[in-house]
MARLUMDO-874883 format. One line per 8 residues: their letters; for each residue x, y, z of N, C-alpha, C, CB. Coordinates in steps of 0.001 Angstrom, whole numbers, plus 524288, in hexadecimal, padded with zeros to 5 digits. Glycine has a CB too. Example, Ala and Ser with C-alpha at 12.3 -4.5 7.8 and 13.67 -1.06 7.14 Angstrom:
2
as> 83386/7E9C6/81E78/8300C/7EE6C/81E78/83390/7F31C/81E78/82C2C/7EE87/82356  83232/7F736/81BA8/83566/7FBDC/81BE4/83264/8001E/81EBE/83704/7FDAA/8165D;
//
This chain:
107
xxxxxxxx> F2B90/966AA/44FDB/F296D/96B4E/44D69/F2380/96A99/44CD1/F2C16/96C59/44803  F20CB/96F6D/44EAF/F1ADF/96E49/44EE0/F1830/96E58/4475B/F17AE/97454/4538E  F1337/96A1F/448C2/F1207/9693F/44277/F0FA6/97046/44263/F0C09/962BC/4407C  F0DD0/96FBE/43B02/F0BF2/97538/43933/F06E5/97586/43DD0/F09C4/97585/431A2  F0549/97154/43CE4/EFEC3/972F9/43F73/EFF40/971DB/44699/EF89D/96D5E/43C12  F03AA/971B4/4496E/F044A/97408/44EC0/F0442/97A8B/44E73/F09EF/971D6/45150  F089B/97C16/449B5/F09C9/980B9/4499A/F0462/9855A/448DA/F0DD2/980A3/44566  F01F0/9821B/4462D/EFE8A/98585/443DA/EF9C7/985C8/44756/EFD51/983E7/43E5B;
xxxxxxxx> EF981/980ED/44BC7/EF5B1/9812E/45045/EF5C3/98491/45490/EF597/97D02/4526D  EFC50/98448/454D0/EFFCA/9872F/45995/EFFDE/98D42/45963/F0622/98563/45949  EFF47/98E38/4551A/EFFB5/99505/45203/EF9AD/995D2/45293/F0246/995B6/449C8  EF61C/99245/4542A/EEFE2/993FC/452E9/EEF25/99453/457A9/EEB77/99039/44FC2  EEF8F/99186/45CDA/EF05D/993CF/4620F/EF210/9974C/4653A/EF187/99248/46378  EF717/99A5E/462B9/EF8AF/99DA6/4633B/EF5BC/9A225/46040/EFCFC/99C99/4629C  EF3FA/9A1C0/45B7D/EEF8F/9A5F5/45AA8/EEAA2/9A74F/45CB0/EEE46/9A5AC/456E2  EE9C7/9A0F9/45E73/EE488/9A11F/45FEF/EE15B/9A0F8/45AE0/EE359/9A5F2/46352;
xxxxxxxx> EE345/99C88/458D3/EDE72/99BD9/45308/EDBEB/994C4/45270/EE321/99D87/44B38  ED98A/99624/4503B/ED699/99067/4506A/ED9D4/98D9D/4497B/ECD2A/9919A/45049  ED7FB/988C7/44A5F/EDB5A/984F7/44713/ED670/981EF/4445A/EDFDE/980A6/44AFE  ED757/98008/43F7A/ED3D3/97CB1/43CBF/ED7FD/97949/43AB7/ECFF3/97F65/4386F  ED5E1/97366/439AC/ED82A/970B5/439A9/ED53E/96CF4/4379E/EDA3A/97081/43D37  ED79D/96778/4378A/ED55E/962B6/43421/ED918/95E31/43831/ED743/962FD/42BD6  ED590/95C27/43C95/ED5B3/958B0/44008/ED332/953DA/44026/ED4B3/95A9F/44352  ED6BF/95018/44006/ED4F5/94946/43F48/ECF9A/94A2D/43C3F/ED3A5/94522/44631;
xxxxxxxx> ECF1B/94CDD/4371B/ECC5D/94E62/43271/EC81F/95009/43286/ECBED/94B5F/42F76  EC756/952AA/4372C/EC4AD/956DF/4396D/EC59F/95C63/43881/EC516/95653/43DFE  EC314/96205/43720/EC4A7/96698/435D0/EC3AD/966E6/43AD1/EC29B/96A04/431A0  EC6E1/96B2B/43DC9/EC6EC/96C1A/44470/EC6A2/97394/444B4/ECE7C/968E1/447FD  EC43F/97617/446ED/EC6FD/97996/44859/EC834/97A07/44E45/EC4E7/97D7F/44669  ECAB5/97CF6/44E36/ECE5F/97D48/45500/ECFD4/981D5/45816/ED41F/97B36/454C6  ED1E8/9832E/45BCE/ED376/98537/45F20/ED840/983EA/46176/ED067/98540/46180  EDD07/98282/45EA5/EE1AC/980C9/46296/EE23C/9832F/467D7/EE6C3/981D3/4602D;
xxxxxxxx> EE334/97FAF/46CBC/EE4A0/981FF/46FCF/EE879/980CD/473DA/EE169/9830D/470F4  EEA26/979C1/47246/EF014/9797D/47442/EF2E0/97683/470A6/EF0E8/976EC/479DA  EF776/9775C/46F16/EFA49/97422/46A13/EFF3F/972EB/46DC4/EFBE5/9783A/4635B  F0213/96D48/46C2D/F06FB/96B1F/46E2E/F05B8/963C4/46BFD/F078B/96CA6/4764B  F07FC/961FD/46EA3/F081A/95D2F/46F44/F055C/95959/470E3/F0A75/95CD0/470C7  F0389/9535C/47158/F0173/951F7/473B7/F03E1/94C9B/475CB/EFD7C/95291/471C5  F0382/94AD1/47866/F0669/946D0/47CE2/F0A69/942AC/47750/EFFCD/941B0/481DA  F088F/94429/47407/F0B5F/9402A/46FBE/F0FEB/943E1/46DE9/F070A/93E06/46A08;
xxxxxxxx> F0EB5/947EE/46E18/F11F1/94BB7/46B88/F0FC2/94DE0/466F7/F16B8/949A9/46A45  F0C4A/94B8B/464BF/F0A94/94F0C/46048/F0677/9533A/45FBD/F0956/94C2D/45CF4  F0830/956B2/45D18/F0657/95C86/45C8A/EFE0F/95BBD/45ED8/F07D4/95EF1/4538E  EFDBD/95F44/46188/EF883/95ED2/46302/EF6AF/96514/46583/EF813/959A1/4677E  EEF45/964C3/463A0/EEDA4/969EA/465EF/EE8ED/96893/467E7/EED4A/96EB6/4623B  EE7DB/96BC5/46BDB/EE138/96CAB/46F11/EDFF6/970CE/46CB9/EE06D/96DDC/47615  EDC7B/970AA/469CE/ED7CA/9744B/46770/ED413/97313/4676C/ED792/975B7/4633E  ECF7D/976F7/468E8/ECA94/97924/4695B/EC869/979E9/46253/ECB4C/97F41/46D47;
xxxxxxxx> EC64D/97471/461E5/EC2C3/972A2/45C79/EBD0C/975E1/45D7D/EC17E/96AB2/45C19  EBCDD/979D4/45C3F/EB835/97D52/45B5C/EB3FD/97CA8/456BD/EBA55/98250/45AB3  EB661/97925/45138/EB4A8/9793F/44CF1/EB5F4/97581/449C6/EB568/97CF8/44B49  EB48D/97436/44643/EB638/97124/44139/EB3FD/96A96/4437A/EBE55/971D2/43FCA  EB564/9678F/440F4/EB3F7/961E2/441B8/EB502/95EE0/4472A/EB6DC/95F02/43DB1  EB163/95B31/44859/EB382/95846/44EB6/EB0F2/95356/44E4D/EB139/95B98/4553A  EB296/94F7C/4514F/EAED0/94B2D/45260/EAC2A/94CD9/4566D/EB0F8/945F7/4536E  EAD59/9512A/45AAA/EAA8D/951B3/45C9C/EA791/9570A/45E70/EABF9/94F38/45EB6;
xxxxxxxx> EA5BF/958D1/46281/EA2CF/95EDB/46186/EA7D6/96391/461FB/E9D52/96047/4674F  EA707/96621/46024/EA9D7/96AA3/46145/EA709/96FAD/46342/EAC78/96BC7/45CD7  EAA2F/97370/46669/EAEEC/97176/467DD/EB12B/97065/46B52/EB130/972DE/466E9  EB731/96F0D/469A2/EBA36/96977/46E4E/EBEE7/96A59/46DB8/EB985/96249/46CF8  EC0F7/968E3/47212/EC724/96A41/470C2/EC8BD/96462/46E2D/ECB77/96C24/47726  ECE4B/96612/46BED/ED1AA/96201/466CC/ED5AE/960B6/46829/ED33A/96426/4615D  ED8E1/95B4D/467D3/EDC86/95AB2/4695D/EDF2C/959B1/4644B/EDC78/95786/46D48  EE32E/95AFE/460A5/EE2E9/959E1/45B42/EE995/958F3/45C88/EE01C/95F0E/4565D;
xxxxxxxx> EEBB9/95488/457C0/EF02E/953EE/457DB/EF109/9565B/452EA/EF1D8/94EF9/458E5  EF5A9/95AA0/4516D/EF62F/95C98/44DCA/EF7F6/95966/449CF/EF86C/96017/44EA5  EF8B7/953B4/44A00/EFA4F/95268/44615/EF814/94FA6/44211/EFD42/950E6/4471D  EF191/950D6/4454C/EEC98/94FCD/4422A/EE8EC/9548C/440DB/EE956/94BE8/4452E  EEB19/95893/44170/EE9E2/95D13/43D9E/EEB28/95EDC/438F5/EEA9E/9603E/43F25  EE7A9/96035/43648/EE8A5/9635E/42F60/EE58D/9679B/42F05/EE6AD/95FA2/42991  EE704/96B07/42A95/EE5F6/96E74/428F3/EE4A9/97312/42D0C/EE2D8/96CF1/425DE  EE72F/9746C/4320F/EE6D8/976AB/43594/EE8A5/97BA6/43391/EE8F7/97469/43985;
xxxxxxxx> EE508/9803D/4381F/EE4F1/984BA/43389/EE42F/989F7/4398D/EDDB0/983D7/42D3C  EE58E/98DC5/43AB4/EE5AA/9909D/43DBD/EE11F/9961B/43B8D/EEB98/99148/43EA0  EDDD1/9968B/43E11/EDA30/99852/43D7A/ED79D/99D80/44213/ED7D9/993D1/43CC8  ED586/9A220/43FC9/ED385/9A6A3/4442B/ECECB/9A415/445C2/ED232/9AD32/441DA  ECBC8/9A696/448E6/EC782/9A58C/44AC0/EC5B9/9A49A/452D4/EC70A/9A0CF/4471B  EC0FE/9A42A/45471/EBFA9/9A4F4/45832/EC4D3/99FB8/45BCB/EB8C2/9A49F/457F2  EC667/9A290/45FA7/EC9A9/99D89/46259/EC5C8/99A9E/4633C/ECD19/99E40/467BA  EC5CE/995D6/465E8/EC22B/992E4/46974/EC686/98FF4/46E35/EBE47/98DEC/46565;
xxxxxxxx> EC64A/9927F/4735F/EC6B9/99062/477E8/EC6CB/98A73/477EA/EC2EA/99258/47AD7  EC219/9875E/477AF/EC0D7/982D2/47893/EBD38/9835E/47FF3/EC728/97F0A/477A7  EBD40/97EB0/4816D/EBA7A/97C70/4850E/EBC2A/97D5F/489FC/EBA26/977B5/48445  EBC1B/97C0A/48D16/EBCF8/9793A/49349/EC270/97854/49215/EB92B/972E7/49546  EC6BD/978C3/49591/ECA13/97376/49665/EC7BB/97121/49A40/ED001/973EB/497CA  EC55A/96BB5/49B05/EC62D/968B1/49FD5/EC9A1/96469/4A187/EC276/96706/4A09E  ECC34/96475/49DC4/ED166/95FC1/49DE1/ED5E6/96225/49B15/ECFFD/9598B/49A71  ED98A/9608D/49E3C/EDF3C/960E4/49A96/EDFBD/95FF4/49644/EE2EE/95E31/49BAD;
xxxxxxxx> EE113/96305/4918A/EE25A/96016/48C41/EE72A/95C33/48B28/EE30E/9641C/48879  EE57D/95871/48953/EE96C/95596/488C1/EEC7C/95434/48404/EE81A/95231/48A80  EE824/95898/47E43/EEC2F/95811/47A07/EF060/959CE/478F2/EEB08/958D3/476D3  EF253/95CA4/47B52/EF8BB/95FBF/4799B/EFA86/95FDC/47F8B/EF89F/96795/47624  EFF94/959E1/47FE6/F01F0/95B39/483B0/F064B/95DF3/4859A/F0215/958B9/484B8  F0911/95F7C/48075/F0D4A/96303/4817F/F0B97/968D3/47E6F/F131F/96036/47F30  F090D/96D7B/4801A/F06CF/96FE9/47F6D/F0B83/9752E/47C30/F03A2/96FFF/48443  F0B3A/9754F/4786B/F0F64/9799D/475E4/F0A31/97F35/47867/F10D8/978A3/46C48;
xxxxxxxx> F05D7/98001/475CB/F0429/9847A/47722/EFDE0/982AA/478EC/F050C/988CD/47249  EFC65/986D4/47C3A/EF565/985B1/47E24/EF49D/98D28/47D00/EF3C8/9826D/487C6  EF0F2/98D0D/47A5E/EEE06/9910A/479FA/EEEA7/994A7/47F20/EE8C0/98F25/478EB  EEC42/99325/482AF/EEA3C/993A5/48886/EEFFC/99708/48AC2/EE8C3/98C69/48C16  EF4AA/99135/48AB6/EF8C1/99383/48C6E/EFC63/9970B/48A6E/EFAB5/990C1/48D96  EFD73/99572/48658/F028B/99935/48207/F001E/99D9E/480D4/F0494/9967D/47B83  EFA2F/99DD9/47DCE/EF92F/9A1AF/47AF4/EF660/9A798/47D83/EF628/99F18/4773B  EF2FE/9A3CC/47FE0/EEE6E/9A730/4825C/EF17B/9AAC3/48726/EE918/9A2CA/48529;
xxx> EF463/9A90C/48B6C/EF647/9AB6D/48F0E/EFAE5/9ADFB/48D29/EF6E9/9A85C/49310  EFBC2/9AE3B/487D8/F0046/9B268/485E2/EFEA3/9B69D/48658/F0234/9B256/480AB  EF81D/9B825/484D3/EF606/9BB30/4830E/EF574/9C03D/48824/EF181/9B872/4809E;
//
């Protein structure tokens, strides 16, 4: 059974809303844009970090394991795309939803 804060990531992709959060004790904001699994099995997302705290510049895409997120919070506001792909992502290998695929080409 997926944790609260998959659910609540998974429901923000499908709206198309951005997420704030509290990452390895960092405030983050985000852009989810693929949520599932990652080669370990545990809950994981690629989001587009537009805002909030980083070690490094923003912005950048995120590879975050949900089971080092808190206070995650679903939020309106401007989407943000993100970058380039020039490489395969490799944080979520069993992919429940991608923006790109499930949501966008419903439309």
């Amino acid at each position: 059974m997926p944790s609260r804060t998959y659910t609540l990531v998974r429901n923000a992709i499908l709206a198309e809303q951005r997420v704030t959060c509290v990452y390895e004790g960092r405030y983050r904001e985000l852009c989810p844009h693929i949520i599932g699994t990652d080669k370990r099995g545990e809950e994981a997302v690629l989001a587009w970090q537009f805002g909030g705290e980083s070690s490094g510049p923003l912005p950048q895409w995120r590879c975050l394991k949900l089971v080092n997120v808190s206070g995650a919070r679903a939020c309106n506001g401007r989407w943000h795309e993100g970058g380039s792909h020039r490489t395969t992502q490799t944080c979520v290998s069993n992919i429940d939803l991608d923006i790109n695929i499930h949501v966008r080409k419903l439309r």
